[in-house]
Backbone bond lengths (Angstrom), bond angles and torsions (degrees), N, CA, C in turn:
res aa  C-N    CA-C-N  psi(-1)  N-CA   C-N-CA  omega(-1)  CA-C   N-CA-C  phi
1 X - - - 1.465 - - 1.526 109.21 -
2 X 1.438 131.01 127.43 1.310 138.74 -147.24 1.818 84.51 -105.66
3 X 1.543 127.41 175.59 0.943 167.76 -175.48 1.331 112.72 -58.14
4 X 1.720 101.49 -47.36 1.535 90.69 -162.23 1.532 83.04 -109.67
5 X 1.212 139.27 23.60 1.405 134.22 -179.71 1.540 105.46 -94.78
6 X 1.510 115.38 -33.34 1.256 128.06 174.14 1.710 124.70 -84.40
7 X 1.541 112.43 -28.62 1.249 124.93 170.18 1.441 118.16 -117.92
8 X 1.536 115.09 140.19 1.285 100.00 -179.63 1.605 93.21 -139.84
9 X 1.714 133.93 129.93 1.221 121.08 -172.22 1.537 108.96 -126.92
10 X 1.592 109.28 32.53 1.261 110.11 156.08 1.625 125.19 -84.03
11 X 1.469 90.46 136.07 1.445 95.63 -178.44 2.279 119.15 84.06
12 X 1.504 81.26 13.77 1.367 96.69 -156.68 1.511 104.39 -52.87
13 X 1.611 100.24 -50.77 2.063 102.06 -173.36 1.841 106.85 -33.94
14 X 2.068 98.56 -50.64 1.499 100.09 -161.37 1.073 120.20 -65.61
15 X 1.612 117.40 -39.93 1.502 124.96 146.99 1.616 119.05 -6.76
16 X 1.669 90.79 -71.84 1.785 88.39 -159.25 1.199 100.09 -83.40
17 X 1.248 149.99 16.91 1.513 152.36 161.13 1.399 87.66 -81.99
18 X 1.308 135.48 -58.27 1.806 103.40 -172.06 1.078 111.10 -100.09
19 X 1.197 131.59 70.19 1.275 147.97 151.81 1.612 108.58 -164.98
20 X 1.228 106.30 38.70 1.544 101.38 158.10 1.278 113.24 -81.68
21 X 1.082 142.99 -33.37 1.826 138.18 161.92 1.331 97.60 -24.29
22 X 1.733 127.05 -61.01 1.514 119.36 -158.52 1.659 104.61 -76.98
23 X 1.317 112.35 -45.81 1.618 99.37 -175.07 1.749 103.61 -64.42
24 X 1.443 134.83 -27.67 1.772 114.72 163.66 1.456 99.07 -48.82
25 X 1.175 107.91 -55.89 1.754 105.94 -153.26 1.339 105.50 -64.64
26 X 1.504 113.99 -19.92 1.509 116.50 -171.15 2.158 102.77 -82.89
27 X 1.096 91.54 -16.09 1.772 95.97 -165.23 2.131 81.33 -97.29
28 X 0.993 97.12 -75.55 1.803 88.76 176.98 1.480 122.09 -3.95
29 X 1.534 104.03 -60.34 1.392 121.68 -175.35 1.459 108.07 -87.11
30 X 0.758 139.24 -6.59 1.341 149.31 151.48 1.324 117.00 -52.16
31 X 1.110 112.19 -39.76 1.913 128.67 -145.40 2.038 63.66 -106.27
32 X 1.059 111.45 -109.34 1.731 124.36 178.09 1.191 121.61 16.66
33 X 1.285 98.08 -74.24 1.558 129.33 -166.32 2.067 97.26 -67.47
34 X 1.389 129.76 -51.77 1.579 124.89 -159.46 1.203 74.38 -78.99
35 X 1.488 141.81 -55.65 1.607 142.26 -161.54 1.543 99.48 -23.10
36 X 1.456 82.91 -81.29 1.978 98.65 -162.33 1.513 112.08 -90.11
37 X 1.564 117.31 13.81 1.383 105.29 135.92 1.158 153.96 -81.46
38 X 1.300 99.83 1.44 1.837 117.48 178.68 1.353 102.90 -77.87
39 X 1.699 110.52 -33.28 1.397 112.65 171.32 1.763 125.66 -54.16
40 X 1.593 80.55 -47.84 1.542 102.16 -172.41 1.681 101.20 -65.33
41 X 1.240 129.31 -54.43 1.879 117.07 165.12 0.933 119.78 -66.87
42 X 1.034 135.80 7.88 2.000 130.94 176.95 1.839 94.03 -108.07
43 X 1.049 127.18 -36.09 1.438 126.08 -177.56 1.833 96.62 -84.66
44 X 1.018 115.36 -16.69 1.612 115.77 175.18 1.979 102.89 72.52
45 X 1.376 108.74 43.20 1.256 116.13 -162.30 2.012 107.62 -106.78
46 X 1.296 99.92 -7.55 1.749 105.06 179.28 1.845 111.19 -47.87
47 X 0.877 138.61 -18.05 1.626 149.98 166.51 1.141 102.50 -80.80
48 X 1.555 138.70 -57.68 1.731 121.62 157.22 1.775 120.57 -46.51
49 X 1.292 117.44 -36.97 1.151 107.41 177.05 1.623 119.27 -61.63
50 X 1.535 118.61 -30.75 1.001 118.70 178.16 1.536 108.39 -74.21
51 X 1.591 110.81 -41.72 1.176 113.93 175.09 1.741 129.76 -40.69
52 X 1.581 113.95 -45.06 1.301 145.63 164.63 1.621 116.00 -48.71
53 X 1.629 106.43 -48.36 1.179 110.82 173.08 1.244 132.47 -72.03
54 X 1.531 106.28 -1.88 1.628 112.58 178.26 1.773 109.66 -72.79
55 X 1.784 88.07 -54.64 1.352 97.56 -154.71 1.727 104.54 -76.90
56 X 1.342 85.23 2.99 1.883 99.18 171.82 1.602 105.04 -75.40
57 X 0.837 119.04 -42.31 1.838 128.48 -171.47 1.108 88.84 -90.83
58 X 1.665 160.16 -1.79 0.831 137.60 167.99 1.587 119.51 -78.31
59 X 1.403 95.39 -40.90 1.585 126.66 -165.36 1.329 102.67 -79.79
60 X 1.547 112.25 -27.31 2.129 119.37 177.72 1.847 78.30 -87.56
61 X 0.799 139.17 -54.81 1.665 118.39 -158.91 1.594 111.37 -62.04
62 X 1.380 106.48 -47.49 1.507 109.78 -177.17 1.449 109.34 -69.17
63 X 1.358 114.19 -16.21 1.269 111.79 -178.97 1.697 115.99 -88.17
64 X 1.442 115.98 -20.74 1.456 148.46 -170.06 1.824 90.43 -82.54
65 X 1.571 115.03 -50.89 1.615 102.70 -179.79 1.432 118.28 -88.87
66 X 1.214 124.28 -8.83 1.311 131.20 176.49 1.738 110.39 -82.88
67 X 1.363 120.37 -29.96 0.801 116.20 -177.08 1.508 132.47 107.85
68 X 1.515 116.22 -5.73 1.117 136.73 140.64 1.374 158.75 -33.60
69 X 1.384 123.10 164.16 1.803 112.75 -172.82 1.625 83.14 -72.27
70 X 1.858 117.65 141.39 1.374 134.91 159.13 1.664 104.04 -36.61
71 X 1.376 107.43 -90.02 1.012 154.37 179.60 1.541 103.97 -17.49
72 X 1.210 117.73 -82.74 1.893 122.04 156.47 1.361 113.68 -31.35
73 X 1.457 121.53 -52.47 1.337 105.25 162.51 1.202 134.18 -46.21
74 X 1.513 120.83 -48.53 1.363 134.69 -161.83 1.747 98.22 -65.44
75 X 1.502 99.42 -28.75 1.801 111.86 -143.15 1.943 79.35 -74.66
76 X 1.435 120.96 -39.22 0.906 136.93 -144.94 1.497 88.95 -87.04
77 X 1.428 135.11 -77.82 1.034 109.93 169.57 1.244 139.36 -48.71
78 X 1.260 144.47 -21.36 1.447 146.04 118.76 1.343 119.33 29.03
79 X 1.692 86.08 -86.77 1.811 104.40 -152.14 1.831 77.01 -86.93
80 X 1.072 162.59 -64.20 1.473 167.05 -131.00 2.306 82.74 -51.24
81 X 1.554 81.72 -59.12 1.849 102.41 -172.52 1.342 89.69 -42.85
82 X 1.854 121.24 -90.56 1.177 127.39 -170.37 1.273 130.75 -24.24
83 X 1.192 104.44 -58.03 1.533 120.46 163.57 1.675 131.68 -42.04
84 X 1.517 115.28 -36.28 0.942 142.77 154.81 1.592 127.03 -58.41
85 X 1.098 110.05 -49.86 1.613 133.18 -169.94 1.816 98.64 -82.22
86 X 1.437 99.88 -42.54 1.423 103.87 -160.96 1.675 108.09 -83.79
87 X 1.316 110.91 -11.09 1.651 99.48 174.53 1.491 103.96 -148.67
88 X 1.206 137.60 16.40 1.360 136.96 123.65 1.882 139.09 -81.47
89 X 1.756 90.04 -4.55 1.953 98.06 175.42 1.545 85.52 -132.09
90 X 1.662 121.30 76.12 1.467 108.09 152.18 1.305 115.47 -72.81
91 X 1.671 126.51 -37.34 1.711 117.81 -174.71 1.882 90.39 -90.67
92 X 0.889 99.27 156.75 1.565 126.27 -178.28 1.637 131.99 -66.04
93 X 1.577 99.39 -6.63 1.819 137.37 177.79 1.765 102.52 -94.52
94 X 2.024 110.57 -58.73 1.557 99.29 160.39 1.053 128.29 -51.16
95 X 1.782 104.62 -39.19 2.006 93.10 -156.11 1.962 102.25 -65.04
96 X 1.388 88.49 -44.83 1.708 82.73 -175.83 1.742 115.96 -50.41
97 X 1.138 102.62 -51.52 1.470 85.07 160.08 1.233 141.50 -60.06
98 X 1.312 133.46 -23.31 1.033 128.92 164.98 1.578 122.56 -71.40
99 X 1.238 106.29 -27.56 1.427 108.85 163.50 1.544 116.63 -77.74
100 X 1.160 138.52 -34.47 1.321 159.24 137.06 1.865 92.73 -7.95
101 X 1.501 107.64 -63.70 1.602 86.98 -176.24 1.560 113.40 -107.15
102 X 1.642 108.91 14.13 1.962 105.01 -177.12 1.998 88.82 -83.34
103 X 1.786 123.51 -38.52 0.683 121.27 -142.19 1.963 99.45 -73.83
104 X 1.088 122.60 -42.25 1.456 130.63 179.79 1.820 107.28 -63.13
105 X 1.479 111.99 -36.00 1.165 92.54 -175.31 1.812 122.13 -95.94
106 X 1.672 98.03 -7.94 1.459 98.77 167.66 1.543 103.47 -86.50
107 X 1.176 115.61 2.99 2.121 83.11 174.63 1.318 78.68 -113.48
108 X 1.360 155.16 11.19 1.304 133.98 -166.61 1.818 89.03 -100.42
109 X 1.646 120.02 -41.94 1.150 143.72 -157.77 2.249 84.13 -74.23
110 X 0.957 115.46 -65.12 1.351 136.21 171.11 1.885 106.73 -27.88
111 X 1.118 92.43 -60.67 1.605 83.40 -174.10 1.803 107.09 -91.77
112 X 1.041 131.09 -17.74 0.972 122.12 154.11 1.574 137.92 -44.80
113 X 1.386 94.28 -19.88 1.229 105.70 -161.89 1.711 93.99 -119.05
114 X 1.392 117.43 1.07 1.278 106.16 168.47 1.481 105.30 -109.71
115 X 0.869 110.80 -18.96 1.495 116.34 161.46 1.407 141.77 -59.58
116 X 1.157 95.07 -18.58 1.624 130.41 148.12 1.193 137.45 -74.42
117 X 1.284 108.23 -22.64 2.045 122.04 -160.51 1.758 72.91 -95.27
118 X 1.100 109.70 129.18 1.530 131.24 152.82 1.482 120.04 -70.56
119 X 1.331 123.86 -40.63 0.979 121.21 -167.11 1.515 132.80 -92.41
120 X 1.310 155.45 -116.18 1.479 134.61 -161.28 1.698 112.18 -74.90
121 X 0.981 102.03 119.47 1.529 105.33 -170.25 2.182 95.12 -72.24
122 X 1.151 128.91 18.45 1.445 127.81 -161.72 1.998 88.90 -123.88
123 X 1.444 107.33 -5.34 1.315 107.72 -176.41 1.518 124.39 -109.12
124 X 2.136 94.70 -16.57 1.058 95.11 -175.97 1.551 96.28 -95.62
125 X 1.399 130.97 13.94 1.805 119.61 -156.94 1.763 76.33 -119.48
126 X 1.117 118.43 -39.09 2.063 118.84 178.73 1.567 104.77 -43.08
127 X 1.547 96.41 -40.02 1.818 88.66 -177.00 1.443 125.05 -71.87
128 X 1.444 114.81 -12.93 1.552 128.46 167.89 1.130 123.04 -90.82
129 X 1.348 124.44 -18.24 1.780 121.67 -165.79 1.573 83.99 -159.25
130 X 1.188 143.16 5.66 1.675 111.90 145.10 1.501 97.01 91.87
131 X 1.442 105.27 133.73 1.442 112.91 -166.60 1.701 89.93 -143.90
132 X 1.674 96.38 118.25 1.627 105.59 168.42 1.714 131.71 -72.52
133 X 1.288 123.31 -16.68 1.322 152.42 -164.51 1.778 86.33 -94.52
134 X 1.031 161.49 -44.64 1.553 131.35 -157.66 1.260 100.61 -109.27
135 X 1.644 135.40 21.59 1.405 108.36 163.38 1.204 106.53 -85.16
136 X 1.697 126.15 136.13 0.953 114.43 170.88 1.851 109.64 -132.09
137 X 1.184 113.82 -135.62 2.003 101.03 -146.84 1.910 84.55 -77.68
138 X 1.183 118.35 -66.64 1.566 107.37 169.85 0.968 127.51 -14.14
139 X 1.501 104.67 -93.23 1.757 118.88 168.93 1.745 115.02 -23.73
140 X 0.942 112.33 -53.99 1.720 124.71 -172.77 1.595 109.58 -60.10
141 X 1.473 93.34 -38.23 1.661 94.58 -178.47 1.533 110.84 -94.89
142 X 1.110 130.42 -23.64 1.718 137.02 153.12 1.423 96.09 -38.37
143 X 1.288 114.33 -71.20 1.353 112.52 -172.07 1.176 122.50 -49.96
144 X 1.460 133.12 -44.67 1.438 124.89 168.79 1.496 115.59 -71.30
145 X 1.115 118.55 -24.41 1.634 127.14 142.99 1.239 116.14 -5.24
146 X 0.945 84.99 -96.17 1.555 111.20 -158.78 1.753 103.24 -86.49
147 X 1.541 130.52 -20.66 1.388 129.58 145.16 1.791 118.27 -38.68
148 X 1.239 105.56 -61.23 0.879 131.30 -152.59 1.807 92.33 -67.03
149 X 1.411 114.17 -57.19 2.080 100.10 173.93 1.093 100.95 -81.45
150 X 1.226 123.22 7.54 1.374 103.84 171.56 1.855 106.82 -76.78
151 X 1.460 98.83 -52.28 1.720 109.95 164.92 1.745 101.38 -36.07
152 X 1.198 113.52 -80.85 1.390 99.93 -158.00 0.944 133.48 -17.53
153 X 2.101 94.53 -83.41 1.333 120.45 -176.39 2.172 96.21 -46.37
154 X 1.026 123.11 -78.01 1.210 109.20 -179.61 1.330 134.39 -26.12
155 X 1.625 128.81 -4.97 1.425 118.42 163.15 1.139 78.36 -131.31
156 X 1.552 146.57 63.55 1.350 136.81 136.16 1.558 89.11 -98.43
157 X 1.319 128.54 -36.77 1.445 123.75 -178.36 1.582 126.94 -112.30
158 X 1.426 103.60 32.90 1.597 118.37 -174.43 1.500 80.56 -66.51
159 X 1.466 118.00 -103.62 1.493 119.96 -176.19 1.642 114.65 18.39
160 X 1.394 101.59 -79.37 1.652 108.95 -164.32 1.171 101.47 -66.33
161 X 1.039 105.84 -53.76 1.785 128.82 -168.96 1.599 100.81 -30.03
162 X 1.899 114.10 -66.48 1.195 112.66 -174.86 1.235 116.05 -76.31
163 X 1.188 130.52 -16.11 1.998 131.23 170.17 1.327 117.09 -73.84
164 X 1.469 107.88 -11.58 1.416 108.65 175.84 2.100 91.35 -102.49
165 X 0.979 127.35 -8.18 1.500 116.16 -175.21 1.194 92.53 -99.06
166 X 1.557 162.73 -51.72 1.212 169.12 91.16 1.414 102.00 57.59
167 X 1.651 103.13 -87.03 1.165 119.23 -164.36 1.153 129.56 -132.37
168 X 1.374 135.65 30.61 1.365 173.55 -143.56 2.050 88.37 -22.13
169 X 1.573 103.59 -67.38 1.389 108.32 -147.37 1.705 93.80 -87.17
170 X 0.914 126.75 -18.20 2.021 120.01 150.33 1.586 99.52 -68.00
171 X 1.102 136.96 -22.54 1.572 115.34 -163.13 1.480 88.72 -98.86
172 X 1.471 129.85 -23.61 1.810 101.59 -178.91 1.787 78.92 -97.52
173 X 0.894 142.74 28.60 1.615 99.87 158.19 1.540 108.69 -120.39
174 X 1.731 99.48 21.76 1.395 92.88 -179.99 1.631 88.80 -123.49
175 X 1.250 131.30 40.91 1.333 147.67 134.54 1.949 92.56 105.37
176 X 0.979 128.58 7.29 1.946 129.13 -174.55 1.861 89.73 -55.92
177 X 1.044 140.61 177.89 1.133 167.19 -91.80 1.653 106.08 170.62
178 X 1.188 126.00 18.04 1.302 123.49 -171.07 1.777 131.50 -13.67
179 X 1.912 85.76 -69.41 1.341 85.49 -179.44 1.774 131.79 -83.18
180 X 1.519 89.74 -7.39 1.435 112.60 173.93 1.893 104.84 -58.93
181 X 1.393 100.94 -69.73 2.104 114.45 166.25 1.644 102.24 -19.36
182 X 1.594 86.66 -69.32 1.940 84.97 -177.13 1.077 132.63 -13.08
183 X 1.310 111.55 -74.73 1.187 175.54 -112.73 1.518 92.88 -96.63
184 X 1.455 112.13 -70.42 1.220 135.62 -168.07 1.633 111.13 -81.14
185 X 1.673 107.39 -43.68 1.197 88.78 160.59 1.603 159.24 -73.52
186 X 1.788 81.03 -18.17 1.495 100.55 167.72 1.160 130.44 -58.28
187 X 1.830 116.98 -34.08 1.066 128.49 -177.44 2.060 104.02 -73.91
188 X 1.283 101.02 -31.20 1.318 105.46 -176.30 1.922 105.90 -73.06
189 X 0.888 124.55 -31.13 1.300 138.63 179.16 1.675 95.02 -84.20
190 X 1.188 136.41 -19.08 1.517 112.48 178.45 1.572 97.04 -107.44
191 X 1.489 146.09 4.43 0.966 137.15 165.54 1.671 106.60 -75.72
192 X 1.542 118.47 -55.40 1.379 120.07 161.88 1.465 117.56 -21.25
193 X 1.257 81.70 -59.92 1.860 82.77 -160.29 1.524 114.80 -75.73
194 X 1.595 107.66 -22.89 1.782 108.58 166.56 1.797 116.01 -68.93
195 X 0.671 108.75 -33.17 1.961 128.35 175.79 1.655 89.60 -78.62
196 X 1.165 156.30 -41.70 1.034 128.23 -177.60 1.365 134.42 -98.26
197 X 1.823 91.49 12.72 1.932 92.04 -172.38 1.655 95.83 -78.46
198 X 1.768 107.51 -33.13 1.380 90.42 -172.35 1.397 132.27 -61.09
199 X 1.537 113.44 -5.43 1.414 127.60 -179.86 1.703 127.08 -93.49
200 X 1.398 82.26 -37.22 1.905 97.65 -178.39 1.645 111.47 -118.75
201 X 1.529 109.28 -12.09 1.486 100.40 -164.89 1.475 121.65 104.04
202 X 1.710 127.03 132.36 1.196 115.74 171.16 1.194 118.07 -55.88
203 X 1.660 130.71 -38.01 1.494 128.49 -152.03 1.672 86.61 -89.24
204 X 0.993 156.16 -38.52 1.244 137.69 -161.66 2.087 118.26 -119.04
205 X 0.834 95.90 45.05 1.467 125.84 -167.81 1.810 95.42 -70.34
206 X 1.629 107.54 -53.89 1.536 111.68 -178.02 1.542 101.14 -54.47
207 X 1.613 156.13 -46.49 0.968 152.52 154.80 1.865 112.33 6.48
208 X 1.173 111.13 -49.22 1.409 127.00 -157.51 1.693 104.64 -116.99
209 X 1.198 117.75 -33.30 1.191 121.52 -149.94 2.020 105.28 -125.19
210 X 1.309 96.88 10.74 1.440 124.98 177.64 1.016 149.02 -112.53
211 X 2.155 92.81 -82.42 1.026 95.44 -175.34 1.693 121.08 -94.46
212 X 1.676 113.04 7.19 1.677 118.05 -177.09 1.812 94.47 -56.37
213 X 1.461 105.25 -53.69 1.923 108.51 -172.48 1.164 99.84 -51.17
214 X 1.505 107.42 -74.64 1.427 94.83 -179.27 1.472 133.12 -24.62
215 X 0.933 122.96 -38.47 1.187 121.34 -164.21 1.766 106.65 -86.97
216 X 1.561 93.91 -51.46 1.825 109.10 162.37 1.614 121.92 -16.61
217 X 1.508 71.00 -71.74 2.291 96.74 172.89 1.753 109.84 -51.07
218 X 1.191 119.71 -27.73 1.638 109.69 171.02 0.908 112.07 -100.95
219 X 1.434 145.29 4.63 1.910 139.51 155.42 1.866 102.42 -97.96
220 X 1.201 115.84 7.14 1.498 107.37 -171.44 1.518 110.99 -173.69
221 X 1.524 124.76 170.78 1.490 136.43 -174.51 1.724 73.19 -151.42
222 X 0.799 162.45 -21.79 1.924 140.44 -163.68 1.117 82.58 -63.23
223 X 2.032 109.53 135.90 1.269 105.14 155.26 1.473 131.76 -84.67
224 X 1.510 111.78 6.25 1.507 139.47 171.40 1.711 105.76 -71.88
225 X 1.122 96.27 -65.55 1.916 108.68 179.85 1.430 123.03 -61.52
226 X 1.864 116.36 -53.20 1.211 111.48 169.87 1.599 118.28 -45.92
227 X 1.251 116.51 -27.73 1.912 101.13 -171.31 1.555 91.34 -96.07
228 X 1.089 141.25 -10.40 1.289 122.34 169.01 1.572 124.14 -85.37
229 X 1.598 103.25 -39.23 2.041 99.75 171.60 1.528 82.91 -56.72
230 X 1.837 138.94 -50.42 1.209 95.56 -151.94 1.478 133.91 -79.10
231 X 1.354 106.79 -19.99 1.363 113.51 166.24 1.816 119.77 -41.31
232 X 1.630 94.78 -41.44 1.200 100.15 -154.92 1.748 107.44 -69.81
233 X 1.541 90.11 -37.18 1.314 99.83 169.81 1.792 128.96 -66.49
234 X 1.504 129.00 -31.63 0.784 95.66 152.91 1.710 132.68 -82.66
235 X 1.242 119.10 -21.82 1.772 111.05 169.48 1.367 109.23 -42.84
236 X 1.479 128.41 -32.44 1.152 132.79 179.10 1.931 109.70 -62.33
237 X 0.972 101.70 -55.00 1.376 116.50 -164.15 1.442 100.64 -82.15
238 X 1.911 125.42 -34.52 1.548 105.14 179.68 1.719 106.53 -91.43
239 X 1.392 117.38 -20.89 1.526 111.12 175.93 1.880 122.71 -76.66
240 X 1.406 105.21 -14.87 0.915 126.72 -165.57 1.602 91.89 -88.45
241 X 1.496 127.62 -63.15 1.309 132.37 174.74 1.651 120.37 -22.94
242 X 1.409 76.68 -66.92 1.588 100.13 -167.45 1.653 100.65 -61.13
243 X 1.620 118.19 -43.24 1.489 103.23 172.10 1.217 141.67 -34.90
244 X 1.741 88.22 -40.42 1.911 99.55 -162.74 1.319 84.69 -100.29
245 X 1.655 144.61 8.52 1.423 108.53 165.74 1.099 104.58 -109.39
246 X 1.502 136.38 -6.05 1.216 114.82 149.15 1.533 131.64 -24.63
247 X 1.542 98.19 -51.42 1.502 109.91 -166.09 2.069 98.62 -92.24
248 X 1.402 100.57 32.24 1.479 76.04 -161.67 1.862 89.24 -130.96
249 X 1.300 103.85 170.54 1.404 113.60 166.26 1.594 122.36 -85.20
250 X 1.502 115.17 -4.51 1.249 118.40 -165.38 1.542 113.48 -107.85
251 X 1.423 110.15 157.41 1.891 91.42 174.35 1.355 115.24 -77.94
252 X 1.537 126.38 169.94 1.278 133.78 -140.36 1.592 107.13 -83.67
253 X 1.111 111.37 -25.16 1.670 120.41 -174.64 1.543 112.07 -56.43
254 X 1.385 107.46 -55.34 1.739 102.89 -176.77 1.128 115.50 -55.93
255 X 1.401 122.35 -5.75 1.688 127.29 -150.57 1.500 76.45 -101.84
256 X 1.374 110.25 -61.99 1.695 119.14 -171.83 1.723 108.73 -48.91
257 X 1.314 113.92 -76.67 1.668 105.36 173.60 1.630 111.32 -62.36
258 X 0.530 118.39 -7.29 1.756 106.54 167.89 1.865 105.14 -68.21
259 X 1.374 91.65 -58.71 1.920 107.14 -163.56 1.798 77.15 -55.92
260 X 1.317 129.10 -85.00 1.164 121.13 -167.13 1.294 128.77 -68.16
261 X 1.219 136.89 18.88 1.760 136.14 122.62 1.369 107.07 -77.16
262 X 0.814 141.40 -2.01 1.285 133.65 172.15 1.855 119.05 -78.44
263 X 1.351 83.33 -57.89 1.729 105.81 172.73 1.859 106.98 -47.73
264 X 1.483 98.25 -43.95 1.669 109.23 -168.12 1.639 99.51 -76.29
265 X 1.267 105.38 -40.76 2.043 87.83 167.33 1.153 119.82 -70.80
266 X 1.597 124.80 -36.12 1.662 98.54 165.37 1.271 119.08 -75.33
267 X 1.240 136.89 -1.12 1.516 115.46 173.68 1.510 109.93 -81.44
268 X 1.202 111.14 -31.33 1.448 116.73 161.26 1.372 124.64 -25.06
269 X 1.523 98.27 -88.03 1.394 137.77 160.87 2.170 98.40 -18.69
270 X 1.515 106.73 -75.84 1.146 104.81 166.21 1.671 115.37 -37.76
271 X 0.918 130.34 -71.48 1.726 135.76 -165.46 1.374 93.79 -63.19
272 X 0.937 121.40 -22.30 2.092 105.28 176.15 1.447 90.15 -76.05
273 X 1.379 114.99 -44.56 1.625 106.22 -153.85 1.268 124.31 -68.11
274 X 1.486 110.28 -28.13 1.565 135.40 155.48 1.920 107.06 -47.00
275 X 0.911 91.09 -67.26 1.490 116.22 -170.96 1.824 100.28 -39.68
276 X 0.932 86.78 -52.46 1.669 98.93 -166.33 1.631 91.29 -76.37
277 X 1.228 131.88 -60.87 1.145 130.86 -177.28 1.779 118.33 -52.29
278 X 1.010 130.59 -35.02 1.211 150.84 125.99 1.771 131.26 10.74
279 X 1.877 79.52 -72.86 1.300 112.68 -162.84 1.888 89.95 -71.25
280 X 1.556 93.67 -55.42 1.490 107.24 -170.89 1.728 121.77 -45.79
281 X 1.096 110.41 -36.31 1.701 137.10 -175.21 1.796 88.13 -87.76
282 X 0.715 133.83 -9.90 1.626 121.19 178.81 1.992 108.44 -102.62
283 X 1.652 94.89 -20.45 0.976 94.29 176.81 1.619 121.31 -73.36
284 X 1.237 95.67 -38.30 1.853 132.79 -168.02 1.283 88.77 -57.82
285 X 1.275 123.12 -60.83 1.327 134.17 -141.51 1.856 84.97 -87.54
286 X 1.056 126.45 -31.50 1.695 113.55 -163.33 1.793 95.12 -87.09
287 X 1.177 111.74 -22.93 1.938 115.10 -157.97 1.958 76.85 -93.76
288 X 0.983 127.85 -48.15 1.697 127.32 176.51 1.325 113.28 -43.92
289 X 1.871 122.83 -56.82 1.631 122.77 175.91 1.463 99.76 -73.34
């Protein structure tokens, strides 16, 4: 498949005028999504996110055959997950298990239920890989909605939040609220991830909500810097997505995890290069005394 079979950039300006709803929503979640993933890798929680995202596509499918707002569904399966994860996996051996069995029965629950929906077969494949064309003036503003407390409350409890991810058993004996944080953050982490299937898809949700920290955490330890490469990185990776599938034949997700595996091999790439450079100056310096 050649170049211009996959991209096409005629007519491109008019294009991205009707679909400016998705590139806000795509920069929103950008800002959102790197935010409260630094959370999500310091709590070692990226396997709940996937976990979350099942019962998210479950809750947009049943909501897709019933006849319902997407979106409320998704939100609904979400927090059902969170809720679950967040006060039945307090040690880190349950939660995986419990996600271990939310994750088989929300995509099992998920396709069942798309398998059922009779109607646009372009609505039931949007709920897996993210469809740029249906945000519209509602949807767009839900989303900054509900982004937007999601922001708050989340740096009303950065502080605790990270002294309890740090150092869990100094943070309850220096009076933090442990399982209460959980609790709260989980639910804040399953609103994310219901607001973002409609953009990227349930199955590839970690793209946005992952791998920007990840990647953060290997060019840096500042706890000032890591939340900013990661932000930056995903706006990079969801505005960037959504650009090239405008112009593209493909759905928007590969565009999205591509841009952000991409980002995550050069930070890599960077941390070897340090590493090695490092290594080298330790040598210098030991053959020098």
């Amino acid at each position: 498949m050649s170049f211009d079979q996959i991209f096409d950039f005629t007519d491109y300006g008019a294009i991205l005028a009707l679909v400016a709803n998705s590139v806000l929503a795509g920069a929103v979640l950008g800002i959102v999504g790197g935010l409260i993933g630094v959370m999500v890798i310091q709590r070692d929680m990226a396997f709940a996110v996937h976990g979350i995202s099942e019962l998210s596509f479950a809750g947009a499918a049943a909501a897709l055959l019933i006849g319902v707002d997407v979106v409320m569904g998704s939100i609904f399966g979400s927090i059902t997950a969170a809720l679950l994860i967040g006060v039945l996996g307090a040690r880190a051996r349950g939660r995986n298990s419990i996600i271990g069995v939310l994750m088989p029965a929300g995509l099992g629950l998920g396709i069942l239920f798309l398998a059922l929906y009779s109607g646009r077969s372009a609505n039931k494949f949007g709920l897996l890989t993210g469809q740029i064309i249906a945000v519209d003036d509602p949807a767009v503003w839900r989303l900054i909605g509900i982004s937007a407390a999601v922001l708050v409350v989340l740096l009303l409890i950065w502080r605790p939040l990270s002294f309890d991810s740090l150092d869990p058993e100094v943070a309850v004996a220096r009076g933090v609220p442990g399982r209460a944080l959980s609790i709260v953050f989980m639910l804040l982490l399953g609103l994310v991830v219901a607001v973002s299937v409609q953009i990227i898809g349930a199955l590839l949700v970690l793209a946005l909500l992952v791998t920007p920290a990840a990647a953060a955490l290997r060019v840096s330890a500042s706890p000032v810097l890591v939340p900013i490469l990661s932000v930056t990185f995903g706006l990079v990776s969801a505005l960037g997505g959504i650009l090239l599938a405008i112009a593209g034949s493909l759905p928007i997700s590969p565009f999205i995890t591509t841009i952000s595996f991409l980002i995550y091999v050069v930070c890599r790439g960077i941390e070897a290069t340090r590493a090695r450079t490092a290594a080298g100056r330790k040598v210098e310096a030991e053959v020098a005394a």
